[in-house]
N, C-alpha and C positions, 0 to 999 in steps of 0.2 A: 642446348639442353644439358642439364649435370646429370650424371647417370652415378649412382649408388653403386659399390661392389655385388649389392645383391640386383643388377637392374639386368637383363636380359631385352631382346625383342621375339615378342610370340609372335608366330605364324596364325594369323586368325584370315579364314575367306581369303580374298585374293591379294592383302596387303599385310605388310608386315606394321606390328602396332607395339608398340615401346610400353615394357609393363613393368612399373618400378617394383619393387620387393617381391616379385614371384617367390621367394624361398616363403613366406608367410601368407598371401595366395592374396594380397589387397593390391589394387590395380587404379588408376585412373580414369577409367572405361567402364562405361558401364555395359552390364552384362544383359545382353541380349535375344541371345542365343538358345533353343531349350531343346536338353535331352530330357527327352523322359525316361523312365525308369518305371517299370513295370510291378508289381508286389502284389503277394496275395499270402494267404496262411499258408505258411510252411516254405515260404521264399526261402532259398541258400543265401545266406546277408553278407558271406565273404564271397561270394563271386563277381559280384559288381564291383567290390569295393577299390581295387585301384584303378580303374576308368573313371569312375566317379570324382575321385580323390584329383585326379589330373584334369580330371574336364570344370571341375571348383576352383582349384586352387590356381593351375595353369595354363586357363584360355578364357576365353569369352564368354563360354560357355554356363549355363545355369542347370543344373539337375532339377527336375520336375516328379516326385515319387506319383503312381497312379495306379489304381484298384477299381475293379469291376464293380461291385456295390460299396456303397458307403458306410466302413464300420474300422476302428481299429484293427489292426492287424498283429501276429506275432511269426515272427521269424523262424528257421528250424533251429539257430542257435539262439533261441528263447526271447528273442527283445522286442518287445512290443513298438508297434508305429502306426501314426495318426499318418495315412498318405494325404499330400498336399490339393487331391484331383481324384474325381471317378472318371473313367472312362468318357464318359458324356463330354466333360469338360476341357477335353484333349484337344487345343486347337492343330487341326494339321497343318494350316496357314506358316506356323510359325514353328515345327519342330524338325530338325535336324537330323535326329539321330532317335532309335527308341532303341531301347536296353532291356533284351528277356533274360531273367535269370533261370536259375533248375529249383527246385526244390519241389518238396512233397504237394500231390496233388496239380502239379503242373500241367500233368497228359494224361489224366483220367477220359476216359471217353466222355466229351459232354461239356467239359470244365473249359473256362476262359473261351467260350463260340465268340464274344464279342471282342476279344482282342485277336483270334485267328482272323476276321475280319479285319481290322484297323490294319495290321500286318499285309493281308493282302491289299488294301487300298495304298499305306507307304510304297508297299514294293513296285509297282500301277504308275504312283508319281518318280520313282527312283529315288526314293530318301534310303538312304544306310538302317538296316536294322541286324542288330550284334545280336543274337542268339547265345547262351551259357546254357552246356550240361543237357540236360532234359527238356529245356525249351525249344532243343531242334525240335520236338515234335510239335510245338504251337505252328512255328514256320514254315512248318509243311501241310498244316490241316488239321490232324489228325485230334 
């Protein structure tokens, strides 16, 4: 196999998998893998962002954005996002990793009941869930 100056080998699951241009994030492999990513109005949109950026560009990994009801969203640093997934549509079959961000409206009394569930059933299976900022409070109930 010829290996490019940009070709590394990523550590994906339990075998090591040969990924030509990691510096530009295109791979040979196809991406399987899915973290989700949580979003609602008033999400922090820099606190994901380099997990995200390395779970894209440098692994197997595919990012999945998702929201409690179906409607555009915008960011607290003002960017609007069409998320890819409602809640419903969250297969747990196939997710790896879920990613709660902070931001405004996170830990209101009442707010996101149906992902402090999801969270309890990951945590049940032992899947990885990352918490950012304010969203320790979805991870514990509240």
């Amino acid at each position: 196999m010829n290996y490019s100056p940009f070709t590394r080998v990523t550590y994906a699951k339990t075998k090591l998998v040969p990924s030509r241009n990691w510096l530009f994030g295109s791979s040979t492999y196809q991406k399987q893998d899915t973290v989700y990513l949580f979003v609602f109005d008033g999400y922090a949109n820099w606190e994901p962002t380099y997990a995200t950026i390395g779970l894209t560009k440098f692994s197997l990994y595919r990012v999945k954005t998702f929201i409690v009801d179906e409607h555009p969203i915008c960011s607290m640093g003002g960017l609007s996002l069409q998320p890819d997934l409602t809640i419903e549509e969250v297969d747990l079959s196939r997710i790896n990793l879920l990613i709660l961000p902070g931001g405004y409206n996170v830990c209101e009394k009442g707010n996101n009941q149906q992902v402090v569930t999801l969270v309890k059933q990951l945590i049940q299976q032992q899947t990885q869930v990352a918490v950012i900022c304010g969203a320790t409070t979805i991870s514990r109930g509240h």
